[in-house]
C-alpha positions as CSV (number, residue, x, y, z in Angstrom):
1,X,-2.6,0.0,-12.6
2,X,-0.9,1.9,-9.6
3,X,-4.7,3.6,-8.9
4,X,-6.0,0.7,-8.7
5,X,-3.8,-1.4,-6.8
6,X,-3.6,1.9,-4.6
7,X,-7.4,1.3,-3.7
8,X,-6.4,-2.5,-3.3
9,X,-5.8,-4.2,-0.1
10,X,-1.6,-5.7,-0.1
11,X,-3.1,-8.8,-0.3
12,X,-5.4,-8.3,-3.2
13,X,-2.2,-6.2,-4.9
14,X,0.1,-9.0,-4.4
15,X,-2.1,-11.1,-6.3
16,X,-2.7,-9.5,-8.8
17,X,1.2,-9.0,-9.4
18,X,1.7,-12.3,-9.1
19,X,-1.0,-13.1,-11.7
20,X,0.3,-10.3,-14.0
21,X,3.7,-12.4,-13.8
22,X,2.1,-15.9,-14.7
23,X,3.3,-17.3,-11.4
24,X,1.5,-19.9,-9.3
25,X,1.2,-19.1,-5.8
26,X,3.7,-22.6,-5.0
27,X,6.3,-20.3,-8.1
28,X,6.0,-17.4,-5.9
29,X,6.5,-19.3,-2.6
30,X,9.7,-21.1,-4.1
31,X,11.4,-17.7,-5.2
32,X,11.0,-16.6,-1.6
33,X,11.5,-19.7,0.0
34,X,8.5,-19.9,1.8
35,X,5.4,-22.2,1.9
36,X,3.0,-21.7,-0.4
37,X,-0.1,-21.3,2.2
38,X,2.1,-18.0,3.8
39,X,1.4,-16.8,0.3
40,X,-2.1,-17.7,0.2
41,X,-2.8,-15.9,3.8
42,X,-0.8,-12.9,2.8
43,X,-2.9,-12.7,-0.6
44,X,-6.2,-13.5,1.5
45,X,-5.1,-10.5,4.0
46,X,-4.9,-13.1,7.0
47,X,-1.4,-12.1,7.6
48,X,0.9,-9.5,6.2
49,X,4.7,-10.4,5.3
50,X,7.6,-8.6,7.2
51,X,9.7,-5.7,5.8
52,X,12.4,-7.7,4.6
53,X,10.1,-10.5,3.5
54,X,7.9,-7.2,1.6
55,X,11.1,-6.4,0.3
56,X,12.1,-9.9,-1.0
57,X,8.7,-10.0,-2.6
58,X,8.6,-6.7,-4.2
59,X,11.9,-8.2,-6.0
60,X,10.6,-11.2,-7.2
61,X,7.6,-9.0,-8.5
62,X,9.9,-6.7,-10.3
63,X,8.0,-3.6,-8.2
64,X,9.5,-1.2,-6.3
65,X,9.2,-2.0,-2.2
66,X,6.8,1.3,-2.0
67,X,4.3,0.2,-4.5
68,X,3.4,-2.4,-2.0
69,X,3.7,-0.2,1.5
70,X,1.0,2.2,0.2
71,X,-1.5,-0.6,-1.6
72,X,-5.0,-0.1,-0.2
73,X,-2.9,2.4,2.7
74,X,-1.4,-1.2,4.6
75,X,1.5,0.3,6.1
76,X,1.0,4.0,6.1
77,X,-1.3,4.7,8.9
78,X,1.4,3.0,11.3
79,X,3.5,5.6,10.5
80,X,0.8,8.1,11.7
81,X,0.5,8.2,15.7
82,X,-3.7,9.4,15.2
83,X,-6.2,6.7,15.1
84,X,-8.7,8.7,13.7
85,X,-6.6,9.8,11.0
86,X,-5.7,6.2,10.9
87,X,-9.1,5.3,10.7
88,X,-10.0,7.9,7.8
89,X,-7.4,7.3,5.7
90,X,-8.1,3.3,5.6
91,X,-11.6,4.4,4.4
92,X,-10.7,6.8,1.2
93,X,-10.8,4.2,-1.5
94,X,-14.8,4.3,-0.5
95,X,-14.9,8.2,-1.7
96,X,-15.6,9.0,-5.5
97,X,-13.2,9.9,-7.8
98,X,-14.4,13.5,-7.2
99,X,-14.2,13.6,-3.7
100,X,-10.8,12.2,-3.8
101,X,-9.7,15.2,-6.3
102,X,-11.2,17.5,-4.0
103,X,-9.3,15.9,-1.0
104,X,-6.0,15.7,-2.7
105,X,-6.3,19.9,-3.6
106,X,-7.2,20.3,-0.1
107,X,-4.0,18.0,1.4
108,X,-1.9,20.3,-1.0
109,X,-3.1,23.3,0.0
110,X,-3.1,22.5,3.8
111,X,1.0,21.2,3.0
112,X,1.9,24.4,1.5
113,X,0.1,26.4,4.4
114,X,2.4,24.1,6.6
115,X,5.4,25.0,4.7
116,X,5.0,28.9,4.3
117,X,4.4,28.8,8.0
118,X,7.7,26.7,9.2
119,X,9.4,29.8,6.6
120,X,7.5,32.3,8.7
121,X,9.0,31.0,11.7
122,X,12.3,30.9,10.9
């Protein structure tokens, strides 16, 4: 389930967790608190719920917090300061499983070419 809801935009990911639980979108909206349509926008990808609201959510979900920040790459590329990267990485879930093996072996390598080097330097 984690590949998939990796290639999964949040909102698409948070309702399919909520789903998996047997919740309404009004059962999920009462355990945070919040008005049902806030859930419907967040699950339709209109809006996106703040950190502590993410973290709230991923509670009432019974998922870790992370599982959420890296659906369908949401969060991650704001971490990044490179909109091209940005922009790349919110396209992988269109490569094919192959491609995406063949991307991960090269982000390894390339990591532990990064690593030897900041050894080297030292």
């Amino acid at each position: 389930m984690l590949q998939r809801m990796f290639s999964m935009s949040l909102g698409k990911a948070i309702c399919e967790l909520r789903k998996r639980k047997q919740y309404r979108q009004t059962d999920l909206a009462e355990k945070l608190g919040i008005h049902q349509t806030l859930v419907a926008r967040w699950e339709n990808d209109k809006t996106r719920p703040r950190r502590k609201t993410l973290e709230r959510l991923a509670e009432a979900l019974e998922v870790p917090v992370e599982s959420l920040l890296v659906s369908g790459f949401e969060r991650l590329p704001e971490a990044l300061d490179d909109s091209e990267l940005t922009e790349l990485l919110q396209k992988l879930p269109q490569l094919s499983i192959q491609q995406r093996e063949a991307l991960k072996t090269f982000l390894r390598d390339m990591l532990k070419l990064s690593e030897l080097e900041a050894v080297l330097r030292k």
